[in-house]
N, C-alpha and C positions, 0 to 999 in steps of 0.2 A: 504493500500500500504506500511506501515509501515514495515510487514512481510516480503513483496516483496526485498527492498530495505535491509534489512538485509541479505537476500538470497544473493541477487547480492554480497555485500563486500563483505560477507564470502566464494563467490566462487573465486573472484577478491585478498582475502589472500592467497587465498591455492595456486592461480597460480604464487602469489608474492615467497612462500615460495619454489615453484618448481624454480623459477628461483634462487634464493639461492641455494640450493640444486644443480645445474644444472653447478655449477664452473662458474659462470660468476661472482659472488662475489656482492656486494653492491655498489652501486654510491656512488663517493665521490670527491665534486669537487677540491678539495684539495685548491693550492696558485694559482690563476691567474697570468698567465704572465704580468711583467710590461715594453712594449715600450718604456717607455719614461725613464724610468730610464738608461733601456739597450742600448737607444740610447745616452744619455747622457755618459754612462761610455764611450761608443766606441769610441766615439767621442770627450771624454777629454774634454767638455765643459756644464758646471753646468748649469742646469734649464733653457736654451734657446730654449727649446722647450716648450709650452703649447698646447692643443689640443685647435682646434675650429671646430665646428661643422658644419658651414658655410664659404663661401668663403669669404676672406674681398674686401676690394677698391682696385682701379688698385694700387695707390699709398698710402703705409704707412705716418702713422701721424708724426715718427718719424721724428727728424730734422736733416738736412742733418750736417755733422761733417768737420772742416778746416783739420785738419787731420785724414785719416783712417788708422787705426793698422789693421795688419792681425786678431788680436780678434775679433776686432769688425766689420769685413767684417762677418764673419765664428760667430759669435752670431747674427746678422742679418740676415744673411740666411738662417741659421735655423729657425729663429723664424719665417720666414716670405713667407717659400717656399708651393705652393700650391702640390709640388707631395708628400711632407712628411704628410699633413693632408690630403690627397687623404689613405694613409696608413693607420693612425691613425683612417679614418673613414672604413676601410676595416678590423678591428680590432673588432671597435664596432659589425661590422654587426658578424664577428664569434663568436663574444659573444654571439649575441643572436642565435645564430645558435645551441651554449654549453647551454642553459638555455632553448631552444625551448627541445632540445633532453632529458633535462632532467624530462618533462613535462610527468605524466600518460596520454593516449590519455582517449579522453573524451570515457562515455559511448555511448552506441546507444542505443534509445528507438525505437521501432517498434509495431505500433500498426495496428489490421486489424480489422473492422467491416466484419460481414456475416450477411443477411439478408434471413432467411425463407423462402419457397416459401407458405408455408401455412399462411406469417403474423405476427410470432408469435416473442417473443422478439429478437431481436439483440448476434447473437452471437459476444463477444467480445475476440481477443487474443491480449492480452498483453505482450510482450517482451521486456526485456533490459540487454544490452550485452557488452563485452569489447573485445577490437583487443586485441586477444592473445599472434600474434606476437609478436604487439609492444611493450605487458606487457615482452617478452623474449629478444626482441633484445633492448629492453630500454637501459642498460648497455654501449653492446657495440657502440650502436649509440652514447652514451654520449661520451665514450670515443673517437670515431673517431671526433667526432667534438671539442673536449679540443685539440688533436694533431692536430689539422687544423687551430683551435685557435695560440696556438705555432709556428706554423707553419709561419700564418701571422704577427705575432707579430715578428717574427724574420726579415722580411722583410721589416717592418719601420726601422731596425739597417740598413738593405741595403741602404734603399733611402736617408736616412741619412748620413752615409758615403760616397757614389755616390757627395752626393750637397758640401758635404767637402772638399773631393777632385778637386769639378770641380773649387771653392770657393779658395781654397789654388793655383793651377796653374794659376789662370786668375791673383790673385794678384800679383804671380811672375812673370810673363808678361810684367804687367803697370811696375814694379817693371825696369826689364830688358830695357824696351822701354824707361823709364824715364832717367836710367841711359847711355843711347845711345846719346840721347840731347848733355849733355855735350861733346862728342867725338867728335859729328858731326860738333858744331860750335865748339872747336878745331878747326878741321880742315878747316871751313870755314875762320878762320882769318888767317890760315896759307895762303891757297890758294890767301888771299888779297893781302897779305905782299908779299907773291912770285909775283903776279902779278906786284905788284909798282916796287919790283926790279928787274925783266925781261924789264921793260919801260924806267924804270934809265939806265940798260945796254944798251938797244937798242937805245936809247937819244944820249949813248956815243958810241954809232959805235961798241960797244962790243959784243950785243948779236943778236937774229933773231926774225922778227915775228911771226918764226914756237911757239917758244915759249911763246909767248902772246896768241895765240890761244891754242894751247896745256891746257895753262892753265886755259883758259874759258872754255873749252870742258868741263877739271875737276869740275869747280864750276858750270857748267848747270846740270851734272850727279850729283852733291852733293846734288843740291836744289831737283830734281827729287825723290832721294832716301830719303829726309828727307821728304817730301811732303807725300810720301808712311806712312814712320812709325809715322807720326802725324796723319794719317790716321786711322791706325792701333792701335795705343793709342786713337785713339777717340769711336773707336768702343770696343774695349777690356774697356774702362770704363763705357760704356753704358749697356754692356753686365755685368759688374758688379752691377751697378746702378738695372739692373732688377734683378738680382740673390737676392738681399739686400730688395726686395719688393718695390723701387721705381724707376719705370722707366721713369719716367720723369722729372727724378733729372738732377740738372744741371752738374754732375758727377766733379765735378774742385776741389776732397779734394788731398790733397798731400797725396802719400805713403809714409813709411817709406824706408829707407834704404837697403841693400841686408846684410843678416849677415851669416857669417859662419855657417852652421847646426850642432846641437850637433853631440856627438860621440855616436855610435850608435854599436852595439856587432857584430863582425867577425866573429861568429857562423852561417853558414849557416842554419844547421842542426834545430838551435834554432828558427827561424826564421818560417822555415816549419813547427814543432812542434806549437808554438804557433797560426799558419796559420790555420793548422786542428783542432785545438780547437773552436779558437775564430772567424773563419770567420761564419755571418750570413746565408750566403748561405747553407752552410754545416750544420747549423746549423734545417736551415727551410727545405731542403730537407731530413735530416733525419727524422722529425717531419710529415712531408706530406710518407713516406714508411712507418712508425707505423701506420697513418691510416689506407693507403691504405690495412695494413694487419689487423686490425681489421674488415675492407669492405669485407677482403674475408673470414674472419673465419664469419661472419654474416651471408653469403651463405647460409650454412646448414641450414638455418629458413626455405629457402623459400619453403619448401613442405608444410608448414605449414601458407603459406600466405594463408590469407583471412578465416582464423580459429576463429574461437570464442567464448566464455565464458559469462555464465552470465544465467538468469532463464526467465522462460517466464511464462503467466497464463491465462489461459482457463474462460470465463463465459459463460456456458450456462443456466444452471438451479441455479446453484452453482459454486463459483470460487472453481477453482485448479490452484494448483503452483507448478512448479517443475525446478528442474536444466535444461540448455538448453544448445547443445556445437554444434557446425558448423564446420567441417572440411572439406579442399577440400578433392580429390580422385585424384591423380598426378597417372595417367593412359598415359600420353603422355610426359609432360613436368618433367624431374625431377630435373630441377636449372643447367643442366651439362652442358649448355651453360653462365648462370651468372658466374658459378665456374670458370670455362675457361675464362671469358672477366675479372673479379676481379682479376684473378691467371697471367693473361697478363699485366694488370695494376700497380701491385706487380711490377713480372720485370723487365717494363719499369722504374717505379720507382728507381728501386736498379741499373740497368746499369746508369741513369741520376743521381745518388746517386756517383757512383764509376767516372763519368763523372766530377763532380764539383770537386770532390778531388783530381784529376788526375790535373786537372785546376790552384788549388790554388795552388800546388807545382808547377807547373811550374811559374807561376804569380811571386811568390815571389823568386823563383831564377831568375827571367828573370830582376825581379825591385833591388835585390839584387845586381846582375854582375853589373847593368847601373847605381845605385848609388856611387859603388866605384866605377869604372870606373870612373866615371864624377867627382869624386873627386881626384883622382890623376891627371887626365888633367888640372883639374884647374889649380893644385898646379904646374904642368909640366908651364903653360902658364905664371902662374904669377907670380914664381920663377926665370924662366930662358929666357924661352923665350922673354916677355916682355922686360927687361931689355937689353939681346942682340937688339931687335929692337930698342931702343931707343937709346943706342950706335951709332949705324949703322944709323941712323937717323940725328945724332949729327952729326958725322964723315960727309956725304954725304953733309948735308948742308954745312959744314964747305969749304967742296972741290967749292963746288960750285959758294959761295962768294968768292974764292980765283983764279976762273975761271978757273980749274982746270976738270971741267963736265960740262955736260949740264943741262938742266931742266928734262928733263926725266927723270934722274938717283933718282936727287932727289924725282921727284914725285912718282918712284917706290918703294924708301925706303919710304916714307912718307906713302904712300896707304898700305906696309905692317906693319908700327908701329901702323897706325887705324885700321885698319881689325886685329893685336893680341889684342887688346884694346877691339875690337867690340868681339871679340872671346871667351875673358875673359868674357866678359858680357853675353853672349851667354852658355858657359858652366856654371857661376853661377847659371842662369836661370834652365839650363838643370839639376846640380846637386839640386836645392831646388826641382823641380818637382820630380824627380828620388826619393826623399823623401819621398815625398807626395805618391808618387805611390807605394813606399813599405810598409808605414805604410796603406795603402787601403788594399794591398795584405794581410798584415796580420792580419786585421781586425779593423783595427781603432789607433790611436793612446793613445786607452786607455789598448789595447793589446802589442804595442809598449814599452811603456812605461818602461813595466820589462826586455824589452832588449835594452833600453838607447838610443830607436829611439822615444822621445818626440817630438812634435810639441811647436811652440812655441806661434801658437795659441789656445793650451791650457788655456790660462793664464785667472786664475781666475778673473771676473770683480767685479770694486768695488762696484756696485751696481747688484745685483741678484732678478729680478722681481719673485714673486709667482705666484703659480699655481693654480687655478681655482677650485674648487671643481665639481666631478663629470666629469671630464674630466679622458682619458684613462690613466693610470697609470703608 
């Protein structure tokens, strides 16, 4: 059999050499894509991701912190989100999907016993053979599954910047809600004081009961509205708590403060430019249209499915060996319905190709307008307007102690010097998100970066955990 099995490679070279020969060129798997790194760049935040292969415990071992900084919400939740290692294991699988393709398919052995009617010895045929195809479309099979590989690999930078963003806005929230606290009780010691001296007046034949009730109404609507946003901060920190991997944290660390967002470049144009580079999407949908067109030039194989290669050998009295080839006969089918459903798939590709680009320009001039926007309002609110209301606020009380107005006037100025206060706080909130969602739009804030829109949960931590060996890259 020794002879046999020399037959077989040397017909299985000549057909390696015809695929040479055939312009499809030599496999070569070149650099594997690295997730984690390219998640990491996008996302401005070093080594907070490692891959794990398994799901962990509902709640991390980590210990809950007195104070959380925006870094260490956004390196928590990366480290700790199951739809990012849902990726990372969607990664692995197109690995092996790239190393399965790269595999010669195994031989076939085929043997047939024939039995004489006169008795006599056993006719044996002996066969063994290789898919011809798969020795021809080897190549480009490889190739479609390295760009599917690519493909997925670019979409752990989606799910990762997704949890960033949602990570970055819930903290500017508690952020906003925190700083409301203070306005509201302001206002609840105001409403006290007004009420003692609405009782003094009334004591002294000066004022009316309309305005002792007037001013209860106010502070039942107060407790109402502040009952709501503790509400609302309870839940928005819980919902952080499981972003963070523990949901059943006691969620009671203090946020930091609201700060001004850096300054970030007026170039609209730059912003797009950077947008159709670096966003992941565009990225992974060009990567899935290379395949899909290495899928359709593969087509042309299929006359030649179920083709085969390889020698076969006869015993009857004496063995013979000879070359053996298996071709169908495409008498009805000739692929020009595959060519058509591939050549459709192409298409649909390149229109959902021109779809996402069409997408991220608008995205980033939509988060573009609404960031400066929300930054000159501020500036409008907390410049000018404030400070009028607070005037106006002065002035009105002033009239009031001097009996000069009623209660109502004052509670009208007063309800609008909190509502510009609360407003103020409300468009901080609005302009730190408006941030957040442009540095999404244009792909992370590690694409941001070279146009002055950094995060400021960026910030390197002082301690940086390692990676695992054997985990995705």
């Amino acid at each position: 059999m020794t002879t046999h099995y020399s037959i077989t490679f040397l017909t299985i070279g000549l057909a390696a050499a015809l695929i040479l020969g055939g312009g499809f060129g030599c496999i070569s798997a070149g650099d594997r894509p690295l997730p984690l790194v390219a998640a990491s760049t996008a996302t401005g935040v070093r080594d907070a991701l490692v891959f794990q292969s398994r799901g962990g415990p509902v709640d991390t071992s980590v210990p809950d912190l007195a104070v959380l900084t925006l870094p260490d919400a956004v390196r928590r939740a990366l480290g700790t989100d199951p739809d990012i290692q849902a990726a990372l294991n969607r990664v692995r699988a197109a690995e092996a999907d790239v190393d399965q393709a790269g595999l010669l398919p195994n031989p076939i052995l085929n043997v047939v016993f024939r039995f004489p009617e006169n008795s006599g010895k056993p006719i044996v045929d002996v066969g063994l053979a290789a898919d011809f195809v798969s020795l021809l479309t080897r190549p480009g099979r490889f190739s479609a599954a390295d760009k599917r590989l690519r493909a997925v690999s670019a979409e752990v930078v989606v799910v990762a910047l997704d949890r960033l963003a949602e990570v970055q806005e819930r903290y500017a929230e508690i952020q906003s809600i925190n700083a409301l606290m203070p306005v509201f009780e302001q206002r609840r010691v105001l409403i006290t004081r007004l009420v003692a001296l609405a009782q003094a007046r009334l004591d002294n034949g000066e004022g009316t009961r309309l305005d002792i009730t007037t001013l209860d109404t106010q502070r039942l609507a107060l407790a109402v509205e502040v009952a709501e946003k503790r509400l609302d901060l309870r839940r928005a920190r819980l919902a952080m708590a499981r972003q963070m991997g523990q949901p059943s944290s006691s969620a009671i660390w203090e946020v930091s403060g609201w700060e001004d967002p850096v300054r970030v470049s007026t170039d609209e144009q730059a912003w797009v430019a950077a947008a159709l580079t670096a966003r992941p999407e565009v990225e992974s949908q060009r990567w899935e249209l290379a395949a899909l067109g290495v899928d359709y030039r593969l087509t042309r194989f299929f006359l030649l499915e179920g083709a085969g290669v390889g020698v076969t050998s006869e015993r009857d009295v004496v063995w013979s060996v000879g070359p053996a080839v298996l071709a169908p006969l495409p008498l009805v089918d000739w692929g020009q319905a595959r060519r058509a459903k591939a050549d459709a798939l192409v298409g649909e590709a390149s229109q959902k190709y021109t779809k996402i680009r069409r997408q991220v320009v608008e995205e980033v001039r939509r988060e573009y307008a609404s960031f400066f926007s929300s930054m000159e309002t501020t500036a409008l609110v907390r410049d000018e307007l404030l400070p009028a209301q607070e005037r106006r606020r002065s002035q009105t009380e002033a009239a009031y102690r001097a009996g000069q107005t009623d209660v109502t006037t004052l509670i009208l100025a007063d309800q609008d010097l909190q509502a510009s206060r609360a407003k103020l706080i409300e468009l901080q909130q609005k302009t730190s998100a408006a941030l957040y969602r442009l540095q999404r739009a244009v792909g992370g804030p590690g694409a941001a970066v070279h146009l002055g829109g950094e995060a400021r949960s960026t910030t390197r931590p002082t301690t940086i955990p390692t990676q695992p060996s054997g985990s995705p890259r």
